[in-house]
N, C-alpha and C positions, 0 to 999 in steps of 0.2 A: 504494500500500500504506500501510494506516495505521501510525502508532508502534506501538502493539502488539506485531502479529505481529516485529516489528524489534528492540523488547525481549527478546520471548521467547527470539528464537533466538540472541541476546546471551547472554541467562542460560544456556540452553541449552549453548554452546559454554562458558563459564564452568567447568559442572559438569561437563563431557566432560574440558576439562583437568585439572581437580584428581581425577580418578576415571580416567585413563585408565593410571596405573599400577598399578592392581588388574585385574587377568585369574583368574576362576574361584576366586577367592576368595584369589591368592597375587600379592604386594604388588610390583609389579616397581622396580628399584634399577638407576642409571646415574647417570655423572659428571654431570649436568646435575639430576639429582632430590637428587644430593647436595647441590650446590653450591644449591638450591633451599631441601632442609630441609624438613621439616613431614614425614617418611615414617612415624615414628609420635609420642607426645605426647611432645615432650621434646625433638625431634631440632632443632637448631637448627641454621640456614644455613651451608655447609660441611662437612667432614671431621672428624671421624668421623660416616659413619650412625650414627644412634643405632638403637637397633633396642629400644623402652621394652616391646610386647606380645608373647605369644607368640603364635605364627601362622605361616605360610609364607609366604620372600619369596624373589625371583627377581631374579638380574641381569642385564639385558638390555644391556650392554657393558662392559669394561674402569672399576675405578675405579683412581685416582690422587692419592691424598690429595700433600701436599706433607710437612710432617713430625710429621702425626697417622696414629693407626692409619685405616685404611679403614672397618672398620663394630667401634661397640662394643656386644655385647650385653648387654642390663644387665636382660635378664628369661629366665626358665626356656621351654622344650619351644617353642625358636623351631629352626625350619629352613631353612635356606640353601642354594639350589642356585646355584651358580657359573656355573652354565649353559658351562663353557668358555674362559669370560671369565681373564683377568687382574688381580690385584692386586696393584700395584706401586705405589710412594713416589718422589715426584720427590727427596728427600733422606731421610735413615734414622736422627736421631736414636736413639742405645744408649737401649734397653730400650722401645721402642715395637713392640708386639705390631702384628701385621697385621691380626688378627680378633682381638678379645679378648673372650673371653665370661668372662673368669676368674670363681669362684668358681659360674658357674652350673649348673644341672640338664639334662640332657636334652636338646642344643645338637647339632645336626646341619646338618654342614656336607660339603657331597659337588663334585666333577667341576668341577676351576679348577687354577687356579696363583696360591700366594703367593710371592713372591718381594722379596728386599733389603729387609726390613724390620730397623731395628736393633733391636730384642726378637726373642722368637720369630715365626714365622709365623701359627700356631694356637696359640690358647691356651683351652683348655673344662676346665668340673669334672665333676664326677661324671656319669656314664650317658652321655657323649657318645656321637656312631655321628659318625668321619670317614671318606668312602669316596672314594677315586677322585681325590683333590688329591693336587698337585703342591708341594711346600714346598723349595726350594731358594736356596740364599745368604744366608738371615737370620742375624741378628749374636746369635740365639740357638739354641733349639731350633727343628728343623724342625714338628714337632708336639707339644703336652702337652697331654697329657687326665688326670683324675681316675680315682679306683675304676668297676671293673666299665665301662666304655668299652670300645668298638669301632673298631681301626682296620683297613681291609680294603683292600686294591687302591691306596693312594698311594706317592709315591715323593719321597723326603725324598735330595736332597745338595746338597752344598758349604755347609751350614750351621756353624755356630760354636760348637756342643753338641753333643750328643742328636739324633741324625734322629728317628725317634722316640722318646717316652718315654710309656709308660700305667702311670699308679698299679695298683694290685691289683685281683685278681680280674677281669683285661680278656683281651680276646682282642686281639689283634693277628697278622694272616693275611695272604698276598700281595701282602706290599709289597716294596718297593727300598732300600736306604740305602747309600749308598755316599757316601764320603768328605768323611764329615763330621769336624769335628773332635775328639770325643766318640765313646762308641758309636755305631755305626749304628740299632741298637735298643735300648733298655733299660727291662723290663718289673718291676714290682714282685712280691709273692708270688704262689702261687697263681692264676695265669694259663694261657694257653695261647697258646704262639707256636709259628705253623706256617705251612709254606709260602713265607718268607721268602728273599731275596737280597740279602746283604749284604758290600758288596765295598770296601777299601783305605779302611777308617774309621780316624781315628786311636788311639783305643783299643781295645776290642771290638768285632768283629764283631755278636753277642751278650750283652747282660749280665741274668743272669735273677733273680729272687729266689726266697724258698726254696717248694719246692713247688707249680714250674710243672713244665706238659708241653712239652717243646721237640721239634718232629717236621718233618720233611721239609724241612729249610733248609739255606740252601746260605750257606757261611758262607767266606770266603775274603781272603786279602792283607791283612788288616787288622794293623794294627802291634803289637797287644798280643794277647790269648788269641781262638783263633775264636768259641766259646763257653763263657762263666764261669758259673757254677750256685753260687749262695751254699749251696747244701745241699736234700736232699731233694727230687730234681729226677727226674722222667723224660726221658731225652734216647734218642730215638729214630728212627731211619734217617735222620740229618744228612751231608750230605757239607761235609767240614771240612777244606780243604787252603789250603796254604802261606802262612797266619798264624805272625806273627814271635813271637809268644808260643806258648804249648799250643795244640794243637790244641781240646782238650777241656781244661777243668778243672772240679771240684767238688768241693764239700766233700760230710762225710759223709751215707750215708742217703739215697744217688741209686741210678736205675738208669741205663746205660746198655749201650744194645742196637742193634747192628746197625746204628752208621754206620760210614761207610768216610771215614780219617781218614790223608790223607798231607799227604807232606811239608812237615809245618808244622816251626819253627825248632828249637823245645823239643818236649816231651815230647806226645805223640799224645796220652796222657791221663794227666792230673795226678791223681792222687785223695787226694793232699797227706800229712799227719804226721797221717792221721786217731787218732784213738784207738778202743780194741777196741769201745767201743759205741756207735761213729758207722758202722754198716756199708755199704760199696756193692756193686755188682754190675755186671759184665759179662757181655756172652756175642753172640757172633755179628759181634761188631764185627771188620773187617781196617781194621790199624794197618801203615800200613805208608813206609817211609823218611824218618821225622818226626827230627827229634833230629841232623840233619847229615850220617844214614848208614842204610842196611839194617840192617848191623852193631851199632848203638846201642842205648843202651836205649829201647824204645817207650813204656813207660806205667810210672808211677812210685806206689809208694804209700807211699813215707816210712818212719815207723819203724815201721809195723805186719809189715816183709819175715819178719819170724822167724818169724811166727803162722800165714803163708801156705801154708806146707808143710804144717800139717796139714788147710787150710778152713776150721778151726773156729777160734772167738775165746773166749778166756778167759769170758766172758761169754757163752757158751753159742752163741752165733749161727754161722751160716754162711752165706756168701755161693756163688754160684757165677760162678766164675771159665771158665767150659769153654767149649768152641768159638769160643774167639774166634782171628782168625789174623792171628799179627803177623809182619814181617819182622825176625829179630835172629837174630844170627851167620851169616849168611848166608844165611837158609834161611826157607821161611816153615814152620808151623805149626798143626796145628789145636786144640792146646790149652793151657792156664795157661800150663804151662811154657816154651814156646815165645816168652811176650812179654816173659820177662825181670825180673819184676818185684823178682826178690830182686838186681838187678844184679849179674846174671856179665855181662852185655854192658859196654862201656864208657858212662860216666853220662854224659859230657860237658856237656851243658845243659841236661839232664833230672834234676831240678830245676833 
């Protein structure tokens, strides 16, 4: 055989290596292509991938920085499948993100586990979609994403913040957070959080901003209020038991309807020292042995009690209070009166 043919398939096998982690147009990523470098312009030999284009990339095993993050993205509408794989740090320097796309666009990262990282886990801006990760024991937040982000199906504990946290206007749907040190979840304004299980977090269960939907969550043992609503919140068909704080708290200008809300430490539902034109609403909700006792007062609403008796509020408004059934003086109830709120039950820790 002549040199030639001996060259070619020299070069040949050349171009096969440096192209053989692109499959169907999505850039594949492993401890060996890291510790390589060149995965896109920019990315030099070792930890962190850089990840300089956007595009789709894929990891084909486990990465393991030593005490950098794992992959930093430093460009918009890049996508990450985890493919399953693990990302974890042989040591975890504080404030070293796992993923860190901070400040970017569009940043989709789905189906892994980040774990012991000293920063957060994930760290995206605005429009992120995280699906289906796993963010447990970082030495900050489990997940943080910017405005109008997606977090759907991950499960965020034993983190050191925030399991998750999404800026405003996000959805965050069917995840887990449990015992973190922070909220479990904590969402900013105008959101929608639904479907959620959120269990023995060190603060909130739930912490929501003003003028989200909070629906179908199950919110439970967490040290401080099951669900906290800064004002103007829909809170609907939540089950919210035996949180050391309220069960339910919100300021004014919320509705709640139709969770069933026991024995949590304090008061089933907080609706605070509102004033006559911050109005809320109940109705359908069973409240019931929150507050120490059957007996107790179930849901508290400050000094507005005297206005209560007639519905109506100096400022013209009306709330309806009806069909809600709370357990107090021994007995349950199917309406206002029944839950006690002008306290002839005993207050105890309600407020």
């Amino acid at each position: 055989m002549s040199r030639f043919p001996l060259i070619l398939l020299a070069l040949l096998a050349m171009v096969t290596a440096r192209t053989a982690h692109a499959v169907d147009g999505v850039l594949e990523i492993n401890h060996a292509r890291a510790l390589a470098g060149g995965v896109t312009a920019g990315d030099t030999a070792g930890y962190p991938v850089t990840l300089s284009q956007s595009g789709s990339y894929r990891l084909t095993g486990p990465l393991s920085p030593s005490t950098t993050s794992a992959i930093a993205i430093t460009a918009s509408n890049v996508t990450v499948d985890l493919n399953g794989f693990t990302v974890t740090p042989s040591s975890a320097p504080a404030g070293v993100h796992g993923i860190d796309a901070t400040g970017r666009t569009d940043v989709r990262i789905s189906n892994g586990i980040v774990s012991t990282f000293g920063g957060s886990g994930i760290v995206a801006g605005d429009r992120a979609r995280i699906k289906e990760v796993t963010v447990r024991s970082n030495g900050g937040m489990g997940i943080s994403v910017g405005v109008v982000s997606v977090v759907e199906g991950c499960t965020a504990h034993g983190n050191a913040d925030d399991g998750i946290y999404a800026a405003a206007a996000s959805r965050v749907a069917d995840n887990m957070a449990w015992s973190n040190a922070d909220a479990g979840i904590r969402v900013e304004a105008s959101s929608t959080v639904t479907g959620n299980t959120t269990n023995g977090n060190a603060t909130n269960g739930l912490w929501i901003g003003v003028g989200t939907t909070v629906s179908e969550n199950t919110v439970a043992y967490n040290t401080l209020d099951g669900i906290y609503c800064a004002g103007g919140c829909s809170i609907l068909h939540n089950t919210v038991t035996n949180n050391h704080g309220d069960g339910i708290e919100v300021a004014g200008n919320s509705a709640v309807i139709g969770n069933a809300i026991q024995s949590n430490d304090r008061c089933g539902v907080n609706l605070g020292a509102s004033c006559p034109e911050c109005l809320s609403g109940l109705a359908h909700n069973v409240v019931n042995s929150n507050n120490g006792s059957p007996t107790n007062r179930q849901i508290y609403w400050g000094s507005n009690a005297a206005e209560l008796a007639t519905v109506t509020y100096p400022s013209g408004g009306s709330v309806n209070h009806f069909t809600n059934a709370c357990s107090a003086g021994g007995g349950l109830g199917s309406n206002y009166w029944s839950c006690d709120f002008s306290g002839a039950a005993p207050a105890a820790n309600c407020p």
